[in-house]
PDB file of N, CA, C and O in Angstrom, chain B, residues numbered from 101:
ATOM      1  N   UNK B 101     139.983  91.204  89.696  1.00  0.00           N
ATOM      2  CA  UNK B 101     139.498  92.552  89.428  1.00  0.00           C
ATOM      3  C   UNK B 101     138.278  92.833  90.305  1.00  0.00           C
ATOM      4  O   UNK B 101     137.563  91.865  90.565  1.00  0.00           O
ATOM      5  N   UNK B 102     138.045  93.675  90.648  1.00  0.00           N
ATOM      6  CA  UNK B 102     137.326  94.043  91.594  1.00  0.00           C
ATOM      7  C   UNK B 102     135.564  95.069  90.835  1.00  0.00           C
ATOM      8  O   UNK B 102     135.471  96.168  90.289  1.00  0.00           O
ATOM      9  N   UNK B 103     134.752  94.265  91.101  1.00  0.00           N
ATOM     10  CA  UNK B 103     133.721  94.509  90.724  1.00  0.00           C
ATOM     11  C   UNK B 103     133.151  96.107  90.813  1.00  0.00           C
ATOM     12  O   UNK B 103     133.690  96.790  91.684  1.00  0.00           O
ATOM     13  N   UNK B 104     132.527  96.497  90.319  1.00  0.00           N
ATOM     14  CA  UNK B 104     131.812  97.953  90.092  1.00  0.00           C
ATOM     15  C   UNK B 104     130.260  97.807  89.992  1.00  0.00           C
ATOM     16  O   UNK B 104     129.543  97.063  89.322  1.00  0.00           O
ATOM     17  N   UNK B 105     129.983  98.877  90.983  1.00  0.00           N
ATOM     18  CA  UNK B 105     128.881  98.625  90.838  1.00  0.00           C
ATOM     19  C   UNK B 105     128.105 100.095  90.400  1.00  0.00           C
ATOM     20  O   UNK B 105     128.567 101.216  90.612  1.00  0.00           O
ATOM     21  N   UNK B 106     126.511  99.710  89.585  1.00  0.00           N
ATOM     22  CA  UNK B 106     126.001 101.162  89.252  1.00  0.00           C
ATOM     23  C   UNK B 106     124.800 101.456  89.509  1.00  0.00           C
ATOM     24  O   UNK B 106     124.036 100.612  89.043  1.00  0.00           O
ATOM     25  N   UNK B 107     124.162 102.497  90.185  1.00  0.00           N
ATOM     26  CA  UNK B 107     122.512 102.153  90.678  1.00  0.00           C
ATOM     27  C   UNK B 107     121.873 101.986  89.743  1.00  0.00           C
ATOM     28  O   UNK B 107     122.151 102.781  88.846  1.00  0.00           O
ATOM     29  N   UNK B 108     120.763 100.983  89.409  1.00  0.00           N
ATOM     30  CA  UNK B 108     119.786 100.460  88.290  1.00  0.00           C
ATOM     31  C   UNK B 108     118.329 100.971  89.038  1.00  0.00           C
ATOM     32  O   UNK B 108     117.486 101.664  88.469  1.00  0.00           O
ATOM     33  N   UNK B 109     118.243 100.523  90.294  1.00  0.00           N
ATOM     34  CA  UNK B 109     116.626 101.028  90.649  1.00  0.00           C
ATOM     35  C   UNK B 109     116.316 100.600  92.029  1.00  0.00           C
ATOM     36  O   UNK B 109     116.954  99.825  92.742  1.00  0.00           O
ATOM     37  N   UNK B 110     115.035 101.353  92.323  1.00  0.00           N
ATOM     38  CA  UNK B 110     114.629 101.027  93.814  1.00  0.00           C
ATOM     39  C   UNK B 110     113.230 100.003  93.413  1.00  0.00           C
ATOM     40  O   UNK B 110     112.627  99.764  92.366  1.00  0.00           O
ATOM     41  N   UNK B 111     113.110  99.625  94.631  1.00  0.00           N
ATOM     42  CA  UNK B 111     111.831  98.393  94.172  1.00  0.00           C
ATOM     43  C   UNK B 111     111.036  98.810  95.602  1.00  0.00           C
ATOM     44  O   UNK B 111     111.528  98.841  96.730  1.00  0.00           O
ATOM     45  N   UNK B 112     109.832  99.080  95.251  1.00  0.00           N
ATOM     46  CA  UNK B 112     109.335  99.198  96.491  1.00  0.00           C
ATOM     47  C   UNK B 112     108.106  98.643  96.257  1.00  0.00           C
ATOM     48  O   UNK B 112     107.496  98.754  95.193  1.00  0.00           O
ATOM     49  N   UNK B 113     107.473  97.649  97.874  1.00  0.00           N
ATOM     50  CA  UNK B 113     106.372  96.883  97.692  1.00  0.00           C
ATOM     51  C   UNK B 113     105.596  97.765  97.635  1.00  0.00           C
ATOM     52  O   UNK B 113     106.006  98.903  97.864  1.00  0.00           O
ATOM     53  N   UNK B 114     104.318  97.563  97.335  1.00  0.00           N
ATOM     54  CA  UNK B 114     102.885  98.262  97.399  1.00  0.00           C
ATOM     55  C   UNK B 114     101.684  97.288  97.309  1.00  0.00           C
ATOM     56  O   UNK B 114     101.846  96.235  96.693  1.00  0.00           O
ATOM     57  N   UNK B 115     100.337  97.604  97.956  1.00  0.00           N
ATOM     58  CA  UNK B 115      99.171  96.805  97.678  1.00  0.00           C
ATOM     59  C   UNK B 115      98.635  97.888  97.242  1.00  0.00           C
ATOM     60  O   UNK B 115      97.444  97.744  97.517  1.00  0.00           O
ATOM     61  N   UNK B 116      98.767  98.917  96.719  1.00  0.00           N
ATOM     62  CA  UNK B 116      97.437  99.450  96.234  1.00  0.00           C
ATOM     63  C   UNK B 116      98.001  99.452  94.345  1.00  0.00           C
ATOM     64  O   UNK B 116      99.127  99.556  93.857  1.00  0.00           O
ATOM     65  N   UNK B 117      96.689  99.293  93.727  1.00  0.00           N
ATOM     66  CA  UNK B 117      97.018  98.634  92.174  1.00  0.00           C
ATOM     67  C   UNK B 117      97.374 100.223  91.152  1.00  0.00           C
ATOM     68  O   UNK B 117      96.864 101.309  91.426  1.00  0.00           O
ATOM     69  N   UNK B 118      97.969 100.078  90.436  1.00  0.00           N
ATOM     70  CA  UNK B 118      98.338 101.453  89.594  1.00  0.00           C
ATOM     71  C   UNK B 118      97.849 101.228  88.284  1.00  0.00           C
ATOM     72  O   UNK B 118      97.590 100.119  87.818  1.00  0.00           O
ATOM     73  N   UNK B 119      97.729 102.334  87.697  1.00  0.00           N
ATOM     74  CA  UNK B 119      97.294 102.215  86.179  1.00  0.00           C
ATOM     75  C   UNK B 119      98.229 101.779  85.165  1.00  0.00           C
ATOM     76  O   UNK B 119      97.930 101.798  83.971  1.00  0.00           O
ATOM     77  N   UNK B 120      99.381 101.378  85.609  1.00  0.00           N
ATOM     78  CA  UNK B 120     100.136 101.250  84.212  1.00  0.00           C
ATOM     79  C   UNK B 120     100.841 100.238  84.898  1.00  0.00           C
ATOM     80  O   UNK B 120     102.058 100.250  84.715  1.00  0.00           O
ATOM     81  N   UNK B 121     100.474  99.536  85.497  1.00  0.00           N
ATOM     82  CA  UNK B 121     101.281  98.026  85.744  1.00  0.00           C
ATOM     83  C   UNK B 121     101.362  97.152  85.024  1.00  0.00           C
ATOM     84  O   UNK B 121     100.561  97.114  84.090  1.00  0.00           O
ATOM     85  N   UNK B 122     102.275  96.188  85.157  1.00  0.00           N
ATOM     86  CA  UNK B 122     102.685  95.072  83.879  1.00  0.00           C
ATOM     87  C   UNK B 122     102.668  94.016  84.588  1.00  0.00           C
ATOM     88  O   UNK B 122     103.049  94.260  85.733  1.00  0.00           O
ATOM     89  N   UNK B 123     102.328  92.682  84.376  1.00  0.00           N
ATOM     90  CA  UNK B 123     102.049  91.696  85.059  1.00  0.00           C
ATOM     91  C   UNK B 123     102.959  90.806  84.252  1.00  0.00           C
ATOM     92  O   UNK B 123     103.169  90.826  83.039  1.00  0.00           O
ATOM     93  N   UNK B 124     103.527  89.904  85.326  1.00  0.00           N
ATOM     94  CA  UNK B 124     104.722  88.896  85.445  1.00  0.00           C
ATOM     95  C   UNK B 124     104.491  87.637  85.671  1.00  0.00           C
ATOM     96  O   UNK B 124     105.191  87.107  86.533  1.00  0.00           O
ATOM     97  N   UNK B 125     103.908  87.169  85.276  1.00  0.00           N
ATOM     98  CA  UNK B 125     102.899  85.589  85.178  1.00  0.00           C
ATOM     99  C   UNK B 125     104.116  84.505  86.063  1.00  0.00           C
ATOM    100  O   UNK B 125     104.013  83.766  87.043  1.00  0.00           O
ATOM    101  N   UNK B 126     105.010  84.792  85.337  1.00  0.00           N
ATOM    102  CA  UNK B 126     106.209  83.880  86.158  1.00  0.00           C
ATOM    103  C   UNK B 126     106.281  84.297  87.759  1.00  0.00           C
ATOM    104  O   UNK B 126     106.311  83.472  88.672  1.00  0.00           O
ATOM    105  N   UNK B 127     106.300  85.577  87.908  1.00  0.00           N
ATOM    106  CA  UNK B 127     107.042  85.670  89.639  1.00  0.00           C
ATOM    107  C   UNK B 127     105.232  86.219  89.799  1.00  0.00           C
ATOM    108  O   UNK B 127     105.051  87.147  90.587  1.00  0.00           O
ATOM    109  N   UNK B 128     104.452  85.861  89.343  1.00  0.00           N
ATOM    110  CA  UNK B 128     102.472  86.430  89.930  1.00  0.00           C
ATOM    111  C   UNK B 128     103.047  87.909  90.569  1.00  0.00           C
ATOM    112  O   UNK B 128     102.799  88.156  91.749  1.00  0.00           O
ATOM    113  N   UNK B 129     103.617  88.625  89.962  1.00  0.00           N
ATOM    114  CA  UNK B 129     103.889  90.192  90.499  1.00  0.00           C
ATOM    115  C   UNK B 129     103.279  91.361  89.400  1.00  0.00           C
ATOM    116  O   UNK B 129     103.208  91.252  88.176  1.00  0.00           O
ATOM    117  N   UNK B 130     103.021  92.083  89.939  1.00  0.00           N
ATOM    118  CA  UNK B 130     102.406  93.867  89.353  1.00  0.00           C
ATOM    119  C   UNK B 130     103.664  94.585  89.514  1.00  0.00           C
ATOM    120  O   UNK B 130     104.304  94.650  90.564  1.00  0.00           O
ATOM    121  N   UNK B 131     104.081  95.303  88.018  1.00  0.00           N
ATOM    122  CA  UNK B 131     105.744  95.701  88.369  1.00  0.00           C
ATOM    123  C   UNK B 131     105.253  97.807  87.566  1.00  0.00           C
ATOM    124  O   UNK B 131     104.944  98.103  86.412  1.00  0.00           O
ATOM    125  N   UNK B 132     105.325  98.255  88.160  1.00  0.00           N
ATOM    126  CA  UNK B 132     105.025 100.086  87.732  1.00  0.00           C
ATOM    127  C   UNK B 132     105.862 101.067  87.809  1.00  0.00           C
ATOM    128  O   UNK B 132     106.174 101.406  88.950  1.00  0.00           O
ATOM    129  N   UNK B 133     106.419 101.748  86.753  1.00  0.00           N
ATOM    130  CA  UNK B 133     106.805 103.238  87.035  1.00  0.00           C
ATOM    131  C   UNK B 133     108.086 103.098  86.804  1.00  0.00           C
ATOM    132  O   UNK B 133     108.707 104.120  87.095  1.00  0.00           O
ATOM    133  N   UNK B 134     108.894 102.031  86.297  1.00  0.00           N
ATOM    134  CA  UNK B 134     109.930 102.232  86.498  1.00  0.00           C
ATOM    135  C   UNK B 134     110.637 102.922  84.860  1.00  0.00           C
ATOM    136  O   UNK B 134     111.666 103.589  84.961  1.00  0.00           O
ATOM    137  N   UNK B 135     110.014 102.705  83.420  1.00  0.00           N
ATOM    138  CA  UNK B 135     109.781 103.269  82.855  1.00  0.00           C
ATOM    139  C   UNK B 135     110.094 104.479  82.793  1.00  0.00           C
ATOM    140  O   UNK B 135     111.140 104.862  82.269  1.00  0.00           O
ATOM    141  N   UNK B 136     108.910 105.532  83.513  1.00  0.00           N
ATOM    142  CA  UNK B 136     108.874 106.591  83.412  1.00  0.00           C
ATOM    143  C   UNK B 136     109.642 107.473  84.655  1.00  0.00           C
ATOM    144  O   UNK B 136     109.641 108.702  84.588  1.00  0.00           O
ATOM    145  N   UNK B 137     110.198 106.873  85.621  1.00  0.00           N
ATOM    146  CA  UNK B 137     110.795 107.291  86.663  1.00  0.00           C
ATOM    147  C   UNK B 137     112.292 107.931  86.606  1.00  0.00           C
ATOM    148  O   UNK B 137     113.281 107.226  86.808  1.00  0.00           O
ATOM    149  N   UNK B 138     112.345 108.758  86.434  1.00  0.00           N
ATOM    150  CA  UNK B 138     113.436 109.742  86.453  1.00  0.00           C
ATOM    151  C   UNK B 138     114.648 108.977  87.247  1.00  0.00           C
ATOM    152  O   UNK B 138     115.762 108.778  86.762  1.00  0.00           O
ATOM    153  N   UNK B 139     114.220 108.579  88.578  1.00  0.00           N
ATOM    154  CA  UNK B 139     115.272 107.944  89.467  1.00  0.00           C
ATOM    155  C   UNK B 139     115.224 106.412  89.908  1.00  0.00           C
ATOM    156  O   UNK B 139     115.657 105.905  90.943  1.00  0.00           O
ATOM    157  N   UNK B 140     114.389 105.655  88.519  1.00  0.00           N
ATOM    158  CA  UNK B 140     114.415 104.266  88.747  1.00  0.00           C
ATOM    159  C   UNK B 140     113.876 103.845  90.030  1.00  0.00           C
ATOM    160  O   UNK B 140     114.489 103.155  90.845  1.00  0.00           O
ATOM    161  N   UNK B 141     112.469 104.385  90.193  1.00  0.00           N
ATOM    162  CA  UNK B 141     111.890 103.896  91.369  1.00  0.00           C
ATOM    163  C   UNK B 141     110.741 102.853  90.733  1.00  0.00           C
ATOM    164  O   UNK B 141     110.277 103.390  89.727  1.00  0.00           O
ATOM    165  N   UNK B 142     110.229 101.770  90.935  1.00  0.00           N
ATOM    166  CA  UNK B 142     109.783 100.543  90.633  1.00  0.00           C
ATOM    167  C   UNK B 142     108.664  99.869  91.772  1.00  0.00           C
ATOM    168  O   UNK B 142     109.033  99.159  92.707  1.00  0.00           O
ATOM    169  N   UNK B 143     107.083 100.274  91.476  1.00  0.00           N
ATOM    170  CA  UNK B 143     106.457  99.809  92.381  1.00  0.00           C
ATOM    171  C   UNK B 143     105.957  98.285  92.241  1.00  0.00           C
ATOM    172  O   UNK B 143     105.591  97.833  91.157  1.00  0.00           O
ATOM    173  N   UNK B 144     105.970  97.655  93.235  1.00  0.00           N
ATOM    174  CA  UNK B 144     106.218  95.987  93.570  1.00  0.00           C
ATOM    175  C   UNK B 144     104.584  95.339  94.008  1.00  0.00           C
ATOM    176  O   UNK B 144     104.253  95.193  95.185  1.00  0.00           O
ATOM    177  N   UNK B 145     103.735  95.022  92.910  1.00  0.00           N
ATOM    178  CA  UNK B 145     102.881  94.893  93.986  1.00  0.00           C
ATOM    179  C   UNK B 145     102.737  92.862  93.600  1.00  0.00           C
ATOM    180  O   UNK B 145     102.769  92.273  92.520  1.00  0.00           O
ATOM    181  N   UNK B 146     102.600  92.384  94.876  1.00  0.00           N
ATOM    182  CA  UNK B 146     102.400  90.752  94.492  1.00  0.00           C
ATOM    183  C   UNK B 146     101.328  89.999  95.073  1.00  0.00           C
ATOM    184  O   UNK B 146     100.826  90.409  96.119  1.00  0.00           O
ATOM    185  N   UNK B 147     100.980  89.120  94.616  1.00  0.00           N
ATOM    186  CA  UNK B 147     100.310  88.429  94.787  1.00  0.00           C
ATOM    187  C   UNK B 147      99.898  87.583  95.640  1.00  0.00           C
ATOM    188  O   UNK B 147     100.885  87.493  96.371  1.00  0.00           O
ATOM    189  N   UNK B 148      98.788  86.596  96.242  1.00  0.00           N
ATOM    190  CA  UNK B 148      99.609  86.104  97.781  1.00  0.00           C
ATOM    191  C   UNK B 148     100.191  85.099  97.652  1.00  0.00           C
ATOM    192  O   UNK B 148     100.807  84.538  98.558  1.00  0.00           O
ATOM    193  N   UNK B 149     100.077  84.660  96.357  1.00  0.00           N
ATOM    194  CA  UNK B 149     100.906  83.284  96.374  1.00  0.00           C
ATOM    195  C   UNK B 149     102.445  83.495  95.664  1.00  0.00           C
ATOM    196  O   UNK B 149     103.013  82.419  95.475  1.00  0.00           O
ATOM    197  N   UNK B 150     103.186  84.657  95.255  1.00  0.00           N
ATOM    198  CA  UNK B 150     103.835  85.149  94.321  1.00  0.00           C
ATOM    199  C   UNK B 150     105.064  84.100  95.131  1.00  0.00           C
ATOM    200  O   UNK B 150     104.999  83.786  96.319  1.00  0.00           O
ATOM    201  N   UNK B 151     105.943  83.757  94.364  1.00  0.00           N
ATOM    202  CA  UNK B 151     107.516  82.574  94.769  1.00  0.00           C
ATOM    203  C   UNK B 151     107.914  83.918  94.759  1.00  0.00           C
ATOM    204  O   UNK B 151     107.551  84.164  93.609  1.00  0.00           O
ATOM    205  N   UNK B 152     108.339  84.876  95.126  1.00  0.00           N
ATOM    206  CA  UNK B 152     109.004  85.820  95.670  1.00  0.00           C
ATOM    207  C   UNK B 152     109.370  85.516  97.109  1.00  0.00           C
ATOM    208  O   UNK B 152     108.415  85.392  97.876  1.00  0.00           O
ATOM    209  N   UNK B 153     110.571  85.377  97.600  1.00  0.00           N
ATOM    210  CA  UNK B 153     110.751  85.898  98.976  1.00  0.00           C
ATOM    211  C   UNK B 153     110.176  86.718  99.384  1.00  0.00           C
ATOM    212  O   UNK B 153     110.181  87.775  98.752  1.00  0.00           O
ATOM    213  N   UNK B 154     109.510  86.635 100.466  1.00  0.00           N
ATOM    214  CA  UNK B 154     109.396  87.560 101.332  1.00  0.00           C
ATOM    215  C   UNK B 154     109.712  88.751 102.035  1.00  0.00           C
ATOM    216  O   UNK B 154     108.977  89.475 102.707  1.00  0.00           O
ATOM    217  N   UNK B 155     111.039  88.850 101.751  1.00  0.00           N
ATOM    218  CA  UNK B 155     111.837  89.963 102.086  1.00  0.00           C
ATOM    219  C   UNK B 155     111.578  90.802 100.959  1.00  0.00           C
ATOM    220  O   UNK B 155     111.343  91.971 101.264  1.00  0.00           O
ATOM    221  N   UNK B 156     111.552  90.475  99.501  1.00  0.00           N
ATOM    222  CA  UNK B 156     111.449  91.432  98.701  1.00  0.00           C
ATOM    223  C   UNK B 156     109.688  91.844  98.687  1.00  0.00           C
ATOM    224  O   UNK B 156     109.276  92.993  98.526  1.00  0.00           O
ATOM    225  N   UNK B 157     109.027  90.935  98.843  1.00  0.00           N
ATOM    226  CA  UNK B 157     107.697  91.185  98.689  1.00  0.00           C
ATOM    227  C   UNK B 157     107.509  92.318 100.083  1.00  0.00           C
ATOM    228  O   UNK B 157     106.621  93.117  99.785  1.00  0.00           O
ATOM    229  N   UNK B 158     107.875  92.503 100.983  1.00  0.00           N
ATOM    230  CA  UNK B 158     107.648  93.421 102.001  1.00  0.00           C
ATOM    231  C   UNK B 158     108.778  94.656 102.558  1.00  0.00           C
ATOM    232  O   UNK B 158     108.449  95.432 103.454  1.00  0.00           O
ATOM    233  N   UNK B 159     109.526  94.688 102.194  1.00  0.00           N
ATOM    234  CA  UNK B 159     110.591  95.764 102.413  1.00  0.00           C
ATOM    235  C   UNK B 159     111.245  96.530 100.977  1.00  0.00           C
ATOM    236  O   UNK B 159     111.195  95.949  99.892  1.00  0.00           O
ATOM    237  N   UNK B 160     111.643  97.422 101.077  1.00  0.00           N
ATOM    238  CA  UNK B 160     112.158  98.262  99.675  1.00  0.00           C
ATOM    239  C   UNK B 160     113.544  97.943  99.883  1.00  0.00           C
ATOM    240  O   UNK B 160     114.203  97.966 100.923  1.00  0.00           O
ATOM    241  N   UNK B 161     113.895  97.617  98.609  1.00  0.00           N
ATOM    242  CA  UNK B 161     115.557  97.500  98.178  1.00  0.00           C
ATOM    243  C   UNK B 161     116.071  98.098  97.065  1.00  0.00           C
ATOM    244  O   UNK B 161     115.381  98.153  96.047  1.00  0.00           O
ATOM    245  N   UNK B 162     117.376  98.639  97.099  1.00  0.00           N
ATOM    246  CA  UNK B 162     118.198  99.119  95.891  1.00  0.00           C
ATOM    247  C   UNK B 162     118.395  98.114  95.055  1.00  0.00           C
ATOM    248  O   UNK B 162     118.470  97.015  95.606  1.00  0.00           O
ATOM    249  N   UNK B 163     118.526  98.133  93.656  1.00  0.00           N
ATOM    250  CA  UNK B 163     118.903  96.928  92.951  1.00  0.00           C
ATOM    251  C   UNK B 163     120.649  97.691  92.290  1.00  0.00           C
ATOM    252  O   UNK B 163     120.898  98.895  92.243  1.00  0.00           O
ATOM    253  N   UNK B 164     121.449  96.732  91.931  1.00  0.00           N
ATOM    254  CA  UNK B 164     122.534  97.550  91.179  1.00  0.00           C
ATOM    255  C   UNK B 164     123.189  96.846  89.816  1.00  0.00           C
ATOM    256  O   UNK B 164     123.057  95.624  89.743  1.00  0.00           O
ATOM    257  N   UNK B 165     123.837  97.479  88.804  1.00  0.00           N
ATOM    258  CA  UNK B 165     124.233  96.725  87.958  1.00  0.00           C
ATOM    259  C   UNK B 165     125.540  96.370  88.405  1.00  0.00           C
ATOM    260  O   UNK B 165     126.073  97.391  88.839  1.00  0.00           O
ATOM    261  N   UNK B 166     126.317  95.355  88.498  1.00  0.00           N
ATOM    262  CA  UNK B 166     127.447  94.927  88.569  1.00  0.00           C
ATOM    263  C   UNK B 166     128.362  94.352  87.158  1.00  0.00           C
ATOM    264  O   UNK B 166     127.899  93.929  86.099  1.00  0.00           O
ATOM    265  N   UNK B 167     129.432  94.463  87.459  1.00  0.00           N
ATOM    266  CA  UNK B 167     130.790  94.284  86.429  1.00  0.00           C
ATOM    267  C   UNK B 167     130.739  92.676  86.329  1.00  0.00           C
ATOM    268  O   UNK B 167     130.712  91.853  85.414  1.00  0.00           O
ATOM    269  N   UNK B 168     130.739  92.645  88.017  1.00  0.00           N
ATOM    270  CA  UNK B 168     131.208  90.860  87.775  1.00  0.00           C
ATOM    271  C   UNK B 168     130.740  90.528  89.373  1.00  0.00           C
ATOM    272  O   UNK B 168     131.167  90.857  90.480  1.00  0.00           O
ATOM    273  N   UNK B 169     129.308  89.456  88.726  1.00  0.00           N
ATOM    274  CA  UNK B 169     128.507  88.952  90.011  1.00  0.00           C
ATOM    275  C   UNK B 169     129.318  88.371  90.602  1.00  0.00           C
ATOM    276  O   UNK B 169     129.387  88.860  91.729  1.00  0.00           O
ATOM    277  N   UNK B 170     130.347  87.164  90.410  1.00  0.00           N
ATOM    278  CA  UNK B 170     130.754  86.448  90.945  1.00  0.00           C
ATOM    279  C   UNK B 170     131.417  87.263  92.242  1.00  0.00           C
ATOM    280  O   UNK B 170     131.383  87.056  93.455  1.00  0.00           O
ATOM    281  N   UNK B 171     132.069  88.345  91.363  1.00  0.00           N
ATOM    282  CA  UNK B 171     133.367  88.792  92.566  1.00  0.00           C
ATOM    283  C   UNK B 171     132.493  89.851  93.217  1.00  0.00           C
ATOM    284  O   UNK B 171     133.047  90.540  94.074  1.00  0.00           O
ATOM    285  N   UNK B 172     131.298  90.075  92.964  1.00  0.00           N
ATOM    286  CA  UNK B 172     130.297  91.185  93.745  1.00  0.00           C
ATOM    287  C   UNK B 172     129.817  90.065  95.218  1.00  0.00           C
ATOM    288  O   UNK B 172     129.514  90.395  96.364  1.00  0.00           O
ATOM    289  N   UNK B 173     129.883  89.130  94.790  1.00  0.00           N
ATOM    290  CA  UNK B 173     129.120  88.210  95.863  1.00  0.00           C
ATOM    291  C   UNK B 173     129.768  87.406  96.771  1.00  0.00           C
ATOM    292  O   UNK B 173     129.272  86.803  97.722  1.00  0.00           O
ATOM    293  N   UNK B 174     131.371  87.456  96.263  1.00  0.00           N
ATOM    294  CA  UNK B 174     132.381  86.520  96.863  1.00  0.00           C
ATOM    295  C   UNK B 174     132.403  87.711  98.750  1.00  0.00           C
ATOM    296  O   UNK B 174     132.409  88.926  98.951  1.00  0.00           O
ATOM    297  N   UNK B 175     132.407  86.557  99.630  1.00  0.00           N
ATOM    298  CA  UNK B 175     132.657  86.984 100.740  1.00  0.00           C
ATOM    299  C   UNK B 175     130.758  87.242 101.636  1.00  0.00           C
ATOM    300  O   UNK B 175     130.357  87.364 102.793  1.00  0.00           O
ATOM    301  N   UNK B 176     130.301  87.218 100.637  1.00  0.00           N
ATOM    302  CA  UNK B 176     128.736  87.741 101.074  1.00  0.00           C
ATOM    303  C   UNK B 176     127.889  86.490 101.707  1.00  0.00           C
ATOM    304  O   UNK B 176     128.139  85.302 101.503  1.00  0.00           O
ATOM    305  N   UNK B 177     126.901  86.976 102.466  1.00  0.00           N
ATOM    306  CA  UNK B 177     126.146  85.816 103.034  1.00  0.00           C
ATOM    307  C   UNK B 177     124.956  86.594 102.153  1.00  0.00           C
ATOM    308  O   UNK B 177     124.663  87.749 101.844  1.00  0.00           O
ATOM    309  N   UNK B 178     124.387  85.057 101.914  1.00  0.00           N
ATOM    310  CA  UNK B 178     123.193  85.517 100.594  1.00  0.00           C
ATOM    311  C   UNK B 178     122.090  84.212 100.299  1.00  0.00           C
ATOM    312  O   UNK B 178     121.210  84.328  99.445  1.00  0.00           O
TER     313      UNK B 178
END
């Protein structure tokens, strides 16, 4: 069966700090707005030591909900 996918949110890095951020002790990240965001936009701010990749800590990405990871990922380099 062939997986489906549904937009959940955008993640975008930031260094400047917001008033209503939530802190993530596990990934050392500042996570904002996604809450109140009409279109699931999600500001990213981390830390310098945060175990985040790098790619997410510096570039904006779509996130999505999927049916079925397995068959969302089969064929993918990841």
């Amino acid at each position: 069966m062939k997986a489906t996918y549904k937009y959940h949110r955008i993640g975008i890095p930031t260094q400047i700090p917001r008033e209503d951020e939530t802190y993530i002790a596990k990934f050392k990240i500042y996570t904002s707005g996604y809450e109140s965001s009409p279109y699931g936009v999600e500001w990213l701010r981390f830390e310098p030591d945060s175990p985040m990749p790098e790619l997410i800590k510096r570039v904006p990405h779509v996130a999505f909900e999927v049916t079925d990871l397995q068959e969302a990922l089969k064929g993918k380099k990841y």
